[in-house]
C-alpha positions, 0 to 999 in steps of 0.5 A, a space after each residue: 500500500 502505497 501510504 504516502 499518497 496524497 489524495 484530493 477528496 471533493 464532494 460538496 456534500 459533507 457527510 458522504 466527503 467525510 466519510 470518504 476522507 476519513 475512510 483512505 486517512 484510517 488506509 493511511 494516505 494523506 488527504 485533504 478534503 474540499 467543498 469546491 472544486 476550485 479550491 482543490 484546484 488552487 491546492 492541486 497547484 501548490 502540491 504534488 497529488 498522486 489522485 483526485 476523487 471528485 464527485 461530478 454533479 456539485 453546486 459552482 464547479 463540477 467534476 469533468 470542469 475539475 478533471 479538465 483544469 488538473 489535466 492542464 497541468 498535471 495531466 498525470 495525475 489520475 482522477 476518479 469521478 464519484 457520481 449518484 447519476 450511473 449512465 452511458 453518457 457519463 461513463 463515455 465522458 468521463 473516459 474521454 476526458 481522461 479520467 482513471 475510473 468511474 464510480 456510482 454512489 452508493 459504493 462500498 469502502 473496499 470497492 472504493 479502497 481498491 480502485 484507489 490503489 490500482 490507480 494510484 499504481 497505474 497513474 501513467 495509465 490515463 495517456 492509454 485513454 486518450 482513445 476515449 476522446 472521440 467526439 460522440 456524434 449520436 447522443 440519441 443513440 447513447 441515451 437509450 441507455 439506461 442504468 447505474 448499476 455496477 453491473 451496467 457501468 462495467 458494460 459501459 466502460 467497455 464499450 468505452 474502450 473499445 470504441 476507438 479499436 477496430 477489434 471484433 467485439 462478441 457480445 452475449 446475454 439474453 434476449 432483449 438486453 440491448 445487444 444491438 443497441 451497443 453494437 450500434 453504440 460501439 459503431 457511433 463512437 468510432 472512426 466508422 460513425 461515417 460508414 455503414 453499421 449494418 445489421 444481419 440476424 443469422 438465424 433470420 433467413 435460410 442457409 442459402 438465402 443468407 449466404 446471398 446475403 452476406 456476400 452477394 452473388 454474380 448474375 446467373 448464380 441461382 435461378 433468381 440472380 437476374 443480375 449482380 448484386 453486393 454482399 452485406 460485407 460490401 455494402 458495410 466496407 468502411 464501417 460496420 457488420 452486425 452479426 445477430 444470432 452469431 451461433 445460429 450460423 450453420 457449418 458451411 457459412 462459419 468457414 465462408 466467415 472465418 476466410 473473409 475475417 482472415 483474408 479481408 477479401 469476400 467472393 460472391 456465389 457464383 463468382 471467380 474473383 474476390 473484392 477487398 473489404 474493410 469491415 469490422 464485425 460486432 457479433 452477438 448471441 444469446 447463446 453459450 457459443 464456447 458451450 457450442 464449441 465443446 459439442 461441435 456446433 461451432 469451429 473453436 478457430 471462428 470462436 476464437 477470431 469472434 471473441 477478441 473483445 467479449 461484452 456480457 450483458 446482464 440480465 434484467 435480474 441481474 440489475 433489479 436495481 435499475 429497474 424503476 430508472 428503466 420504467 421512468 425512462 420508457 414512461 417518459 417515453 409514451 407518455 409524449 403521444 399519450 391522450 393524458 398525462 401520467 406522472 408516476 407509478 403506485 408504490 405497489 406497481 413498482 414493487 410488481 415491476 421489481 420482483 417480476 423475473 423478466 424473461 423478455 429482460 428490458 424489452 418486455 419491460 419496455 413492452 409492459 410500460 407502454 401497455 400500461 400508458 395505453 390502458 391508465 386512466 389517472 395520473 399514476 399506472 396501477 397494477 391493473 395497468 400491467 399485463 397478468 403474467 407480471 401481476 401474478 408472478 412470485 417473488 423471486 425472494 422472500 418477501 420483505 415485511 411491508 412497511 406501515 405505509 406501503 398499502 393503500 387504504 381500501 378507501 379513496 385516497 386523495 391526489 395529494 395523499 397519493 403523491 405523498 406515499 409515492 415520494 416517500 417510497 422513492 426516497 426510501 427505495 433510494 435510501 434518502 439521496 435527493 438526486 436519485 430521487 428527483 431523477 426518478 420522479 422526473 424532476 429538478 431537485 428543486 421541485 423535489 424541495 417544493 413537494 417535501 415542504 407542501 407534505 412536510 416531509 423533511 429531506 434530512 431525515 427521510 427515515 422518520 417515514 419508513 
C-alpha cells in the first residue's frame, strides 16, 4: 500500500466527503478534503497529488470542469469521478476526458479502497485513454441507455474502450438486453460513425438465402440472380457488420466467415474473383457459443477470431436495481403521444415491476410500460395497468415485511395523499439521496424541495417515514 499518497477528496456534500476522507486517512494516505472544486484546484497547484476523487454533479464547479483544469497541468495525475447519476453518457465522458475510473454512489469502502490503489499504481495509465476522446456524434443513440448499476457501468466502460479499436467485439446475454443497441453504440463512437453499421440476424433467413446475403452473388448464380448484386460485407466496407444470432450460423457459412475475417477479401456465389473489404464485425448471441464449441456446433478457430473483445450483458435480474430508472425512462417515453398525462407509478406497481423475473429482460419491460400508458386512466399506472403474467408472478425472494405505509387504504385516497406515499417510497427505495430521487420522479431537485415542504416531509431525515 502505497501510504504516502496524497489524495484530493471533493464532494460538496459533507457527510458522504467525510466519510470518504476519513475512510483512505484510517488506509493511511494523506488527504485533504474540499467543498469546491476550485479550491482543490488552487491546492492541486501548490502540491504534488498522486489522485483526485471528485464527485461530478456539485453546486459552482463540477467534476469533468475539475478533471479538465488538473489535466492542464498535471495531466498525470489520475482522477476518479464519484457520481449518484450511473449512465452511458457519463461513463463515455468521463473516459474521454481522461479520467482513471468511474464510480456510482452508493459504493462500498473496499470497492472504493481498491480502485484507489490500482490507480494510484497505474497513474501513467490515463495517456492509454486518450482513445476515449472521440467526439460522440449520436447522443440519441447513447441515451437509450439506461442504468447505474455496477453491473451496467462495467458494460459501459467497455464499450468505452473499445470504441476507438477496430477489434471484433462478441457480445452475449439474453434476449432483449440491448445487444444491438451497443453494437450500434460501439459503431457511433468510432472512426466508422461515417460508414455503414449494418445489421444481419443469422438465424433470420435460410442457409442459402443468407449466404446471398452476406456476400452477394454474380448474375446467373441461382435461378433468381437476374443480375449482380453486393454482399452485406460490401455494402458495410468502411464501417460496420452486425452479426445477430452469431451461433445460429450453420457449418458451411462459419468457414465462408472465418476466410473473409482472415483474408479481408469476400467472393460472391457464383463468382471467380474476390473484392477487398474493410469491415469490422460486432457479433452477438444469446447463446453459450464456447458451450457450442465443446459439442461441435461451432469451429473453436471462428470462436476464437469472434471473441477478441467479449461484452456480457446482464440480465434484467441481474440489475433489479435499475429497474424503476428503466420504467421512468420508457414512461417518459409514451407518455409524449399519450391522450393524458401520467406522472408516476403506485408504490405497489413498482414493487410488481421489481420482483417480476423478466424473461423478455428490458424489452418486455419496455413492452409492459407502454401497455400500461395505453390502458391508465389517472395520473399514476396501477397494477391493473400491467399485463397478468407480471401481476401474478412470485417473488423471486422472500418477501420483505411491508412497511406501515406501503398499502393503500381500501378507501379513496386523495391526489395529494397519493403523491405523498409515492415520494416517500422513492426516497426510501433510494435510501434518502435527493438526486436519485428527483431523477426518478422526473424532476429538478428543486421541485423535489417544493413537494417535501407542501407534505412536510423533511429531506434530512427521510427515515422518520419508513
Amino acid at each position: 500500500m502505497q501510504t504516502s499518497a496524497k489524495i484530493l477528496v471533493i464532494d460538496d456534500d459533507a457527510v458522504a466527503r467525510e466519510l470518504l476522507a476519513e475512510a483512505l486517512r484510517k488506509e493511511g494516505y494523506e488527504v485533504e478534503a474540499f467543498a469546491d472544486g476550485a479550491e482543490a484546484i488552487e491546492r492541486g497547484r501548490k502540491v504534488p497529488v498522486d489522485l483526485v476523487l471528485t464527485d461530478i454533479r456539485m453546486g459552482a464547479m463540477d467534476g469533468l470542469t475539475v478533471l479538465r483544469e488538473f489535466k492542464k497541468f498535471s495531466p498525470d495525475t489520475p482522477i476518479v469521478l464519484l457520481t449518484a447519476f450511473g449512465s452511458l453518457e457519463g461513463a463515455i465522458e468521463a473516459m474521454k476526458q481522461g479520467a482513471y475510473d468511474y464510480l456510482a454512489k452508493p459504493f462500498k469502502k473496499e470497492e472504493i479502497k481498491l480502485v484507489v490503489r490500482r490507480s494510484l499504481e497505474h497513474g501513467r495509465l490515463v495517456r492509454e485513454n486518450a482513445r476515449y476522446r472521440a467526439e460522440l456524434r449520436d447522443r440519441e443513440e447513447w441515451s437509450q441507455m439506461v442504468g447505474s448499476s455496477p453491473a451496467m457501468l462495467e458494460v459501459y466502460k467497455l464499450v468505452a474502450r473499445v470504441s476507438e479499436g477496430r477489434s471484433t467485439v462478441l457480445l452475449e446475454g439474453e434476449s432483449g438486453t440491448g445487444k444491438e443497441l451497443i453494437a450500434k453504440a460501439i459503431h457511433t463512437n468510432s472512426p466508422r460513425r461515417d460508414k455503414p453499421f449494418v445489421p444481419v440476424n443469422c438465424a433470420a433467413l435460410p442457409e442459402a438465402l443468407l449466404e446471398s446475403e452476406m456476400f452477394g452473388y454474380e448474375k446467373g448464380a441461382h435461378s433468381t440472380a437476374t443480375s449482380a448484386k453486393p454482399g452485406l460485407f460490401e455494402i458495410a466496407n468502411g464501417g460496420t457488420l452486425f452479426l445477430d444470432e452469431i451461433g445460429d450460423l450453420g457449418a458451411a457459412l462459419q468457414v465462408k466467415l472465418l476466410r473473409v475475417m482472415q483474408d479481408q477479401e469476400v467472393r460472391r456465389v457464383g463468382g471467380t474473383s474476390s473484392v477487398k473489404v474493410d469491415v469490422r464485425i460486432i457479433a452477438a448471441t444469446n447463446r453459450d457459443l464456447a458451450g457450442l464449441v465443446r459439442e461441435g456446433k461451432f469451429r473453436d478457430d471462428l470462436y476464437y477470431r469472434l471473441n477478441v473483445v467479449r461484452i456480457v450483458l446482464p440480465s434484467l435480474a441481474e440489475r433489479r436495481e435499475d429497474i424503476p430508472l428503466l420504467a421512468h425512462h420508457f414512461l417518459r417515453k409514451y407518455t409524449g403521444g399519450a391522450a393524458h398525462p401520467v406522472k408516476g407509478f403506485l408504490p405497489e406497481t413498482m414493487a410488481l415491476l421489481q420482483r417480476y423475473r423478466w424473461p423478455g429482460n428490458v424489452r418486455e419491460l419496455e413492452n409492459a410500460i407502454e401497455r400500461a400508458v395505453s390502458l391508465s386512466h389517472g395520473p399514476f399506472v396501477v397494477p391493473d395497468d400491467l399485463p397478468e403474467a407480471i401481476r401474478h408472478a412470485d417473488s423471486i425472494q422472500e418477501e420483505k415485511p411491508a412497511s406501515k405505509d406501503a398499502p393503500l387504504e381500501e378507501e379513496l385516497l386523495t391526489l395529494d395523499e397519493v403523491e405523498k406515499r409515492h415520494l416517500i417510497r422513492v426516497l426510501k427505495e433510494t435510501k434518502g439521496n435527493k438526486v436519485r430521487a428527483a431523477k426518478i420522479l422526473g424532476i429538478d431537485r428543486r421541485t423535489l424541495y417544493r413537494m417535501a415542504e407542501r407534505f412536510g416531509i423533511d429531506l434530512g431525515e427521510e427515515s422518520d417515514h419508513r
